[in-house]
C-alpha angles and dihedrals in degrees: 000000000000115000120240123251095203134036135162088228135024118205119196114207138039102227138111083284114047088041091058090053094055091042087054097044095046089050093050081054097260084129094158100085142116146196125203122206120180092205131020117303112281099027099128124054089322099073097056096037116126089227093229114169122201127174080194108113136151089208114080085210097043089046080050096054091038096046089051088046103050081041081056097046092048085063109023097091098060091044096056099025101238128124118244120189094233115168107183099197106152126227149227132215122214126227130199100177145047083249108059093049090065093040076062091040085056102049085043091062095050095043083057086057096054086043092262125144113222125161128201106219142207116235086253092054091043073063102059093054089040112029093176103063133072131240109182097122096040130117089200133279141235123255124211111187095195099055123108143107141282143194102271093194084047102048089047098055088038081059093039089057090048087051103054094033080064092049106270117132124222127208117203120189089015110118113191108234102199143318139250144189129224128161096347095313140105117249105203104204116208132164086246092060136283121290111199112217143169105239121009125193133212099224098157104125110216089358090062090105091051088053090042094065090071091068100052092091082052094063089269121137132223107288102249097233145130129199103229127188108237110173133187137176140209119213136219116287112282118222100214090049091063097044088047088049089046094047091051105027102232135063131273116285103257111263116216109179092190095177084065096027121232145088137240130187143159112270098189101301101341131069118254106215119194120174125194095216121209086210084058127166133229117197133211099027101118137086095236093045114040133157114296115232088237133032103139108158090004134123129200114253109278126270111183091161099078088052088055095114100042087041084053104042090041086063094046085053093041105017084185090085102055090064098073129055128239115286105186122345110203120203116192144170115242120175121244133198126204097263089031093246120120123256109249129158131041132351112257106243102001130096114232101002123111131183127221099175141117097057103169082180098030093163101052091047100026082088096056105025086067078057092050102039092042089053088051096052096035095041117011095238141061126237086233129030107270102187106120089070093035108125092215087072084089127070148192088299097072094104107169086261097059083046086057100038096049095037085058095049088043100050090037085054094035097148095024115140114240114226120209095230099044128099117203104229099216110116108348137148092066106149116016133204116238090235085051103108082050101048085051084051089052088048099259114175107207137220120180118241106193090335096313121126104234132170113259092176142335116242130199134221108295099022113134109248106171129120094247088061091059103050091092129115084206124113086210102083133127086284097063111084090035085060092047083052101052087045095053087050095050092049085048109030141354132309144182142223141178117226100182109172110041113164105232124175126195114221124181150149155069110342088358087137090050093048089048091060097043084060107037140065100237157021126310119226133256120264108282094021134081139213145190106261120189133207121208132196119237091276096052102265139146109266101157143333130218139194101231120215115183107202090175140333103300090011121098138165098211102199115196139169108294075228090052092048103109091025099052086040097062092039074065106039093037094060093026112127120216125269089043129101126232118180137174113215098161088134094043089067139034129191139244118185106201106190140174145068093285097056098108105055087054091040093052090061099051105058154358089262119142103236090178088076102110126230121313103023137106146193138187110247143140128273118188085358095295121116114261148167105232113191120191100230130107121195086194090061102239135113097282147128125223100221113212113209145168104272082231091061093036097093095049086046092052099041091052082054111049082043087058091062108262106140119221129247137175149230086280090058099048096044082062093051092039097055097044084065092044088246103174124222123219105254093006108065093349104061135134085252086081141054118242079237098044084047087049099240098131103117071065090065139083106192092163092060121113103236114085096230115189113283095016083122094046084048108046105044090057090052093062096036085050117240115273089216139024141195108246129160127248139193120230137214105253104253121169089266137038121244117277130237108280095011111160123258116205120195110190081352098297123115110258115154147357137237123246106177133359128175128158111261107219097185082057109037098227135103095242118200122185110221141190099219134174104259092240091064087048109077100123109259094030096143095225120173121238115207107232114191084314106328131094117228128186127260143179124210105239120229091226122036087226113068088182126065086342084185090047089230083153106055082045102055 
């Protein structure tokens, strides 16, 4: 086969992965496309994966993309005409704790939302779907029917097929040497010749960094992975498990004790057995064994000995499997983010480039990730947020030794639930802020935002600080009554409180306020004076919100999320017009926020600044005699001003008012006042999974104004048409925990909602959750139930989004 000159997408990397995204993109009628391998398919990870598919995610986006891929497999071998070896079996996960009943209670209800039929199980009924194994020391379990495995070698080339039956063109044998860039387009080097193309994407598995390394001079960063070891073996064959397999005609249901953290599943007539060990290994991080240039369809020598313990507790659970030997052990690299989620979505800092790498459970997700990637490169946009894969989550503090720090807490804690109030310890104090050394002397307990150290919350002596204290999914910890304490001083006095972070952008220049309303949804503000501005994606959803300061005519401090930093940058860049200046000066400023009703009066003895000034404005000043920008605005919805200062003055800043008597609070306390105003967070309440109308931003938009901004179609015509949801507040009957992300919420017990944030109000006495509910389901008063880890708690629609100072008579003191 000769290879194309030209193509309209390059995919690099021949796995599960790489060859969905072709598959979805050729038979969307992108048919020219290709994919280079520099082996055979499968060579990589791909090849030695156990093929395991859960729908099972803690992620809502990832069960999304899983829940779509497993749907694709069911049916893929009939579409292309290709066997694949696919035993639904379905599986159970094991639970030891409390705990971890209501982590399952949690991803059931989800599951429900997306159509999904999941069953939380007693240990007598975990019997029933697995006789061999014993349950003596179980809470219970949960039970996904459509779980199972499936042939990875076969699914790929079934997609392959697909792929090349719709026009892609697949190039086997082929490694792409390099990249380079000419008159707007990317030049694929090969050692069969160059093929120029529009949008190229770095698809290579544990070899991405590697691959990586070719953008840099194109404005792209070092790939934040880790090659990690992961092993599993097959047994002998066991006699009982045939004779099971032969009574009832189908294989075992797949068995994940994730409290002790493997899984363990039939393999014809022998037990596949696959740990997820806490003394892991990564591979290929050393000087005197680095990553050889080639190791298609190779493993790395065995080492059962690390596995010891899990080998020796599965076959207390299923004794079954301690009365056969080891039939094949298979050691393989697999790649590992940080978080343990892949890479997919566009590449940070680089036009036309996305990544689909780091799969940890390439198999499960490859499916839907092709979905995913092909709708980023067709459309822009995804048809659900994506953000928890989006490559652009991780910033400039990924050095190689974060990525290993934080792969081996993440492997080693591969099924661990993740608590709302726990912070895992691997790798942090990455940026600090300059106050940092003070707010550990004041009893901070900190939690990292992008990298950033910032207060969660302050304890006292004798407050229980440990780990363990935090694994609850209770609102009720050792923080809790700090956090009702730092609340109470911020609604009667004056607090405090560090935001580093704070993602801040420079625009400027000729015709910059011009270009601003052509992009986004609303108006600008006038000069001294700042507003919240929305972007919306060509549907009308939410892509970003800003907090919009207009120093002059054509001059504007753009302030975002710290999360939001590379991803809100290159909203900007991407769309940015020449002759005007974009600048990213997130490191030159950090952020106070002094609020209360007190803040005057401290304020007044700190500085020249002119505290008449109503809300939304701002002025530059001085503040302890430091210079600083000091903007009227508070997120915690009280009478306050964020006071924007040097890194290098901020410690003296925050030291004259905390003297002064301002007492310090953290991010919890801030979550609880936020969320009595209705104050909305960026990919929590604001997501591309929701309209600027549905979210009930429209006193934001101008859809009147003359310039066409993405999404005014989308909008307006549902304006016109009227929105079918819409995001309320409830409040909540006080359980033990607040809702989770994504918890049901049932009107006349149907499903009507979901919830997006959630968080307990103590100025108002009442557990607060902010919903997307049907409007039908959104007259004020309308009694809903929200599901609760499981339980089902009452809850009535507010008139007003903010429960706390709804006309806002305090912020504007």
């Amino acid at each position: 086969m000769s290879l194309p000159s030209v193509a309209r997408v390059v995919i690099i990397g021949g796995g599960v992965v790489g060859v969905s995204a072709l598959y979805h993109l050729a038979k969307a009628g992108w048919t020219e496309c290709v994919l280079l391998e520099k082996n055979e398919l499968t060579a990589g990870s791909t090849w030695h994966a156990a093929g395991n598919c859960p729908n099972f995610a803690a992620s809502y986006g990832v069960m999304n993309m899983q829940r779509y891929g497993l749907a694709l497999y069911r049916g893929l071998a009939a579409e292309v005409d290709y066997p694949i070896n696919y035993h639904v079996t379905g599986a159970i996960r094991l639970a030891h704790t409390h705990e971890r009943m209501m982590e399952f209670d949690r991803v059931r209800g989800m599951a429900a939302h997306m159509g999904l039929t999941m069953e939380m199980c007693t240990p007598d009924e975990l019997r029933q779907h697995f006789p061999f194994m014993e349950t003596h020391d179980l809470e219970g379990g949960l039970w996904d029917p459509l779980d199972g495995d499936i042939d990875p070698s076969q699914v790929t080339q079934a997609l392959a097929k697909g792929a090349r039956a719709h026009g892609g063109t697949i190039a086997r044998f082929t490694p792409a040497t390099g990249v380079s860039r000419e008159n707007g387009e990317w030049i694929v080097h090969t050692g069969k010749g160059d093929i120029r193309c529009e949008i190229v994407v770095n698809a290579a598995g544990y070899y991405a960094a590697r691959v990586g390394e070719w953008f840099l001079p194109h404005g792209g960063r070092r790939v934040p992975l880790t090659v990690m070891s992961h092993q599993y073996f097959l047994t002998e064959a066991i006699p009982e498990v045939a004779a099971w397999t032969r009574e009832h005609g189908r294989k075992l249901p797949m068995l994940r004790d994730v409290d002790s953290s493997y899984y363990l599943r039939q393999d014809t007539h022998s037990l596949n057995l696959g740990p997820y060990e806490r003394n892991c290994q990564a591979a290929w991080v050393s000087a005197d064994a680095p990553m050889p240039e080639d190791f298609s369809f190779q493993l790395y020598p065995d080492d059962l000995d690390r596995l010891e313990w899990y080998i020796m507790d599965a076959m207390e659970r299923v004794p079954l499997l301690g009365t056969q030997g080891v039939q094949r052990n298979i050691n393989g690299p697999i790649p590992y983010t940080p978080d343990g989620l892949p890479m997919l979505g566009p590449m940070p800092g680089v036009a036309n480039a996305f990544e689909a790498h780091s799969f940890t459970f390439g198999i499960a997700q490859g499916g839907g990730a092709g979905k995913v990637l092909s709708e980023w490169i067709m459309h822009g946009h995804t048809e659900w947020d994506m953000w928890s894969v989006d490559p652009r989550r991780y910033t400039d503090y990924t050095d190689p030794q974060y990525c290993l720090g934080k792969a081996l807490e993440t492997y080693g804690h591969e099924y661990a639930m993740h608590f709302p109030h726990h912070e895992w310890p691997a790798e942090r104090d990455r940026k600090l802020s300059p106050n940092h050394e003070r707010l550990i002397a004041d009893g901070a307990r900190m939690g990292a935002y992008n990298g950033w150290e910032r207060a969660n919350w302050f304890a006292r002596d004798g407050d229980d600080t440990s780990q363990a204290a935090s694994r609850t999914w209770n609102r009720n910890g050792p923080w809790e009554p700090r956090v009702r304490d730092e609340v109470e001083a911020v609604r009667d006095g004056v607090g405090v409180i560090d935001m580093c972070g704070f993602s801040r952008f420079a625009l400027s220049g000729a015709g910059a306020a011009e270009w601003l309303r052509g992009i986004i949804a609303g108006g600008l503000p006038k000069i001294g004076r700042m507003n919240l501005i929305y972007l919306a994606d060509s549907r009308g959803r939410v892509l970003t919100e800003m907090s919009c300061m207009r120093h002059g005519e054509d001059s504007f401090t753009l302030m975002t999320a710290a999360l939001a930093q590379w991803h809100d940058f290159e909203v900007l860049s991407r769309r940015l017009p020449e002759g005007l200046s974009l600048t990213d000066r997130t490191a030159e400023t950090t952020t106070l926020l002094v609020t209360g009703p007190k803040a005057r009066d401290l304020l007044a003895g700190l500085g020249e600044a002119d505290l008449s000034l109503g809300w939304l404005t701002h002025q530059q000043t001085t503040v302890a005699g430091r210079p600083a920008l000091m903007a009227r605005v508070s997120f915690a919805g009280e009478l306050g001003w964020e006071v924007h200062v040097a890194p290098q003055d901020a410690a003296a800043v925050y030291a004259a008012i905390r003297d002064a008597g301002a007492t310090p609070f953290g991010m919890y306390a801030l979550n609880s006042l936020r969320i009595e105003k209705g104050y909305l967070t960026w990919k929590g309440d604001l997501s591309t999974d929701y309209t600027l109308l549905e979210t009930g931003l429209g006193r934001f938009l101008r859809l009147d104004k003359p310039q066409d901004f993405p999404g005014k179609a989308a909008l307006q015509a549902e304006a016109e048409a009227g929105s079918t949801r819409r995001m309320v507040t409830l409040v909540v009957e006080p359980g033990e925990q607040d809702a989770p992300y994504m918890a049901a919420v049932f009107a006349n017990g149907e499903r009507a909602g979901e919830v997006t944030s959630a968080a307990y109000g103590y100025r108002v006495g009442a557990a607060i959750a902010i919903a997307m509910l049907d409007v039908r389901a959104c007259v004020p008063g309308t009694e809903v139930e929200v599901e609760v880890y499981g339980q089902r708690l009452q809850a009535i629609v507010q008139e007003s989004a903010a429960l706390w100072d709804p006309e806002n008579i305090r912020i504007r003191a």
